[in-house]
N, C-alpha and C positions, 0 to 999 in steps of 0.2 A: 928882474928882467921879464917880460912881459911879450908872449909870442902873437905872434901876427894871424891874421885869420888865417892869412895860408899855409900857414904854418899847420893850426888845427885842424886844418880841413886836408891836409895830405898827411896826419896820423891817422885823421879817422880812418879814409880810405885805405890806411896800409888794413888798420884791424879788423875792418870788413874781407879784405882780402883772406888773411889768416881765418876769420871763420868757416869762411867760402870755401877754402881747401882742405881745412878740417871737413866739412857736411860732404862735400864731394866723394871725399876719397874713398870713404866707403860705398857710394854709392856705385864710384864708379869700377871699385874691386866686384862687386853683387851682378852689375851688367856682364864684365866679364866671363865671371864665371858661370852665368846662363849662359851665354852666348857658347862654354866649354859644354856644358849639360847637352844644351841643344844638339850641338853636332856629335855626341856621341847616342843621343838619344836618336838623331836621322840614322845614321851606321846600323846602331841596332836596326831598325825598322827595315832598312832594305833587306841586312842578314835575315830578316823571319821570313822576308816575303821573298827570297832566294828557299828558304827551307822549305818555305810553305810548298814551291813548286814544284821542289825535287819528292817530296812526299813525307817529308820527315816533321810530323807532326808536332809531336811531344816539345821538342828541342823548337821548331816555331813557336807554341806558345810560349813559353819560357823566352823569349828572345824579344816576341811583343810584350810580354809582360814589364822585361825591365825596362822595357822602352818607354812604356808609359806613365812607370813610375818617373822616367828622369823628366820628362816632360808631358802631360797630361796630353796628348791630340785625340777629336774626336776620329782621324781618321786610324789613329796607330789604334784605340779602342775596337772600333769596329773589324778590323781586322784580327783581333785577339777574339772578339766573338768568334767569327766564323771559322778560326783556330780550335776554339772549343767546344762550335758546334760538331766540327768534326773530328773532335775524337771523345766523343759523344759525353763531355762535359754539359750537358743541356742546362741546366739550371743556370751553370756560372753565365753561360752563354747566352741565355734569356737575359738574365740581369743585365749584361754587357749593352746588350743589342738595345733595350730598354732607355739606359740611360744615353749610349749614343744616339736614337731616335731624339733626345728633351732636347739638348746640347744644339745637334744639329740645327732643328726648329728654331731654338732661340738664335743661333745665325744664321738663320737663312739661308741654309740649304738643304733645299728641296730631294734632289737625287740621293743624298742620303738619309733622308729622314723617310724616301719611300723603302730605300734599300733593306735598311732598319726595322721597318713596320711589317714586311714582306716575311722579312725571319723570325719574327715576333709568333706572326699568325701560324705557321706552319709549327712551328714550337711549341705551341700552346698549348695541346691536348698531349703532348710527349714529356713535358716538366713532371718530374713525382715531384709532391708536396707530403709533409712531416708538421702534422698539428700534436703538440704537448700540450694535454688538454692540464689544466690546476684546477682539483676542486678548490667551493670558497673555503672549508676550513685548511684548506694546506695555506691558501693565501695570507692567513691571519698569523701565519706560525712563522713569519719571518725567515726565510729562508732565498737561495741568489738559485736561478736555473741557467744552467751553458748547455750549449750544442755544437757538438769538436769543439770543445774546450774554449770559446766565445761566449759569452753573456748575450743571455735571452732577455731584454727587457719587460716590463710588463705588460706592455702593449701588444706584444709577439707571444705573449700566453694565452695559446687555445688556437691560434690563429694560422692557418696554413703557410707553412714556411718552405719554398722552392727546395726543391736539393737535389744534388749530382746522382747517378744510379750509384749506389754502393753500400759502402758501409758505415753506419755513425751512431754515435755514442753522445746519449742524455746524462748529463749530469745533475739532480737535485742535492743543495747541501742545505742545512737548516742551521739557526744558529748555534745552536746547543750541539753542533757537531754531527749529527744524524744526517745517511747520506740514502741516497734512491738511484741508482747508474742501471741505464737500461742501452742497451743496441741493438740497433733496429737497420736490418738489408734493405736498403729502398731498392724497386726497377723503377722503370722507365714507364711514367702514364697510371702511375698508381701516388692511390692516396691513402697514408698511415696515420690513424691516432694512436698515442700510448697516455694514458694515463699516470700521473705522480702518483705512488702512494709510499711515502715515509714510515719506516718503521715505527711502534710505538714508542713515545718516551719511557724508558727503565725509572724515571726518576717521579713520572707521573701518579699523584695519587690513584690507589685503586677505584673504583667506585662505591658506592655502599652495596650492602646486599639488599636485594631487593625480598622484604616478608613477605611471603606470600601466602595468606589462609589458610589452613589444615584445614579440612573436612575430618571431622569428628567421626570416629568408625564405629559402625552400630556393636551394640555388645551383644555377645554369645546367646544370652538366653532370652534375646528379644522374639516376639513370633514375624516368622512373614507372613507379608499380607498376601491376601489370595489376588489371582490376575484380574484383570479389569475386564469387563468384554471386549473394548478392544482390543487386547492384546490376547484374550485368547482367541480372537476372530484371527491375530496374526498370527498366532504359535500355528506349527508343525503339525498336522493331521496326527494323532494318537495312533492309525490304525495301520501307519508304516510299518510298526514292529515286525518280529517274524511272529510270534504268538496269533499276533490278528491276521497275518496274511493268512497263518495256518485253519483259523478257524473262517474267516471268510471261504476260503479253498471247500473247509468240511459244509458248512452251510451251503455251497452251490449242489456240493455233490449228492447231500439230503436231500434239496429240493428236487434234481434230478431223478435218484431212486425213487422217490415219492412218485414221480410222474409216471416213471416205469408204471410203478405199481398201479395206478389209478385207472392206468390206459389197460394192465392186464386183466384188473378188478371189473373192469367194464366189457373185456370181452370173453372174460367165464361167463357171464348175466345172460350176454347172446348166446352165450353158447349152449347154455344150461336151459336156453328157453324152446334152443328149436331141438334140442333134445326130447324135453315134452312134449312138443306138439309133434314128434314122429313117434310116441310112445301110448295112443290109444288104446285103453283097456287096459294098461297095465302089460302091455307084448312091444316089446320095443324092436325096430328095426335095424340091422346092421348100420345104418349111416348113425340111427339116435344112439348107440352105443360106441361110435367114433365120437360121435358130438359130446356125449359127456365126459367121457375121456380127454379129450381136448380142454373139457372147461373145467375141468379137475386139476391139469396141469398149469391153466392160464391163472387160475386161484391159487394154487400154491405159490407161483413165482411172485401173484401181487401181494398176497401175506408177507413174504420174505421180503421184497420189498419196499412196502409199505413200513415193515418193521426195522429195515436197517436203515432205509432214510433217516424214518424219523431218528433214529442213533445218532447217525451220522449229526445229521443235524443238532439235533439236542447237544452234540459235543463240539461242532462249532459254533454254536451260540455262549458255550460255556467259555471257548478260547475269548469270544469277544469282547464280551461281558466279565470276566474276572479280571480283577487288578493284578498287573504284572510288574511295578514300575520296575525300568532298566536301565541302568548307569551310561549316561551317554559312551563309555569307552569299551563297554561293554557289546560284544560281538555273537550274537545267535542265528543258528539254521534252522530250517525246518524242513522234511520232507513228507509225504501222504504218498500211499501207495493205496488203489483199489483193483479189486481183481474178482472174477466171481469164475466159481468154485463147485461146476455140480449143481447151480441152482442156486448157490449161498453166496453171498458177498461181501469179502473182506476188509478190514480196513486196518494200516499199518503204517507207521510213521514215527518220527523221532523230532522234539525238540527241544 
């Protein structure tokens, strides 16, 4: 028995049917249940924008929040920014306002993509940003970076990353287990780097020891060489000591006595001259017996000192002149007293 064309031609179209119902049904259970999403994603959105006016911030964004998730709108977006612009979420709110600005533009509309640009700009210098700087060898060491517990891609290492004012926590781990957690207070209009730096590996060879050249030490009964004249052009004047100040001190005060004496030595000679010449015949006048009197006494005192200078002196040329070498830790005084005495003049000191 053998069926008719119409026959085949109204099974085919049953089984097109049955396919048709099969592809449908699911599609059109998925319309529906947008269509449920949708209206409870709109509920949500007025609920925020009722919060939003009564002042109750926190709980409006949360409210656009879910709202956006059930149904993405650029307008329910924009509205969760200026949610989070104001309760000073800046960074999420930057981001928000950003991507509702693209959105916008690419459907054309204009009053929100200026709305959008508007809270962009005023934001701008108010966003903190948080760069995790990776040197290159941390990068070779294999290892995953997060930020609150999010994965840092590579591309986002080193590179200023927006973030809310508060508190957040770097995580570096390596693959051998070795961790780096740093937290870092962001404010408001500042910019943070922290750099990775990973513990050493325990398991890493040490390095080698690096030899380094001994200098050979001169032996004991080598001689030293005498100073160069340069360098005794730079050594320390010799005549710092106390010894030499002392004998410097005696050497002025000789030259001095000496002068005494030269200048008294010179006016017995007057004196003794016009002595004579008031002393004709051998009968001398009361003035020439003042006169020589005077130049008896002027002679005494240049004898005296004449003779103690030269002492004087003679024993600070000895302090200068004698070798005293003196142990740099070694500590000496010196003191000179002079004094005269009746005519005579003394000299006393200790060093």
């Amino acid at each position: 028995m053998t069926m008719s064309r119409w026959e085949q031609a109204a099974r085919r179209l049953r089984a097109l049917e049955v396919v048709v119902a099969v592809v449908a049904a699911p599609l059109a259970a998925r319309a529906e249940g947008g269509t449920a999403m949708s209206a409870i994603a709109e509920q949500l959105f007025e609920r925020g924008k009722e919060q939003m006016a009564a002042g109750r911030h926190e709980e409006a964004c949360a409210t656009f929040a879910e709202s956006y998730r059930l149904e993405p709108a650029t307008g329910t977006l924009l509205n969760l920014a200026t949610c989070h612009e104001a309760t000073d979420k800046l960074a999420s709110a930057w981001v928000e306002f950003r991507d509702a600005a693209d959105t916008s533009a690419r459907d054309g509309r204009a009053s929100r993509v200026r709305y959008a640009r508007e809270h962009l700009a005023a934001l701008e210098a108010r966003v903190a940003h948080l760069s995790v700087v990776v040197p290159e060898p941390e990068r070779a060491k294999g290892f995953t970076l997060s930020l609150d517990g999010k994965a840092l891609g590579v591309a986002a290492w080193s590179m200023p990353v927006p973030l809310d004012a508060g508190n957040h926590e770097v995580l570096a781990r390596a693959d051998d287990g070795r961790e780096w957690r740093r937290s870092v207070v962001m404010r408001d209009g500042e910019t943070v780097a922290v750099q990775v730096d990973l513990p050493a590996d325990p398991k890493a060879p040490a390095p080698p020891p690096v030899n380094a050249p001994k200098t050979p030490a001169a032996p004991a009964s080598a001689a030293v060489a005498p100073p160069t004249r340069a360098e005794r052009i730079r050594a320390p004047p010799a005549f710092m000591d106390a010894p030499r100040v002392a004998g410097t001190v005696l050497g002025g005060a000789g030259l001095l006595a000496a002068g005494v004496g030269a200048y008294f030595g010179l006016l017995a000679f007057s004196l003794w001259g016009e002595r004579m010449n008031d002393c004709p015949g051998g009968r001398c006048s009361g003035a020439a017996v003042d006169a020589g009197n005077r130049a008896n006494t002027a002679a005494s005192v240049a004898n005296w000192s004449l003779g103690a200078g030269g002492v004087v002196f003679l024993a600070g040329t000895a302090l200068l002149v004698w070798p005293r070498p003196i142990p740099p830790a070694q500590t000496s005084s010196s003191t000179v007293a002079l004094s005269f005495d009746g005519g005579s003049l003394r000299i006393g000191g200790t060093f």
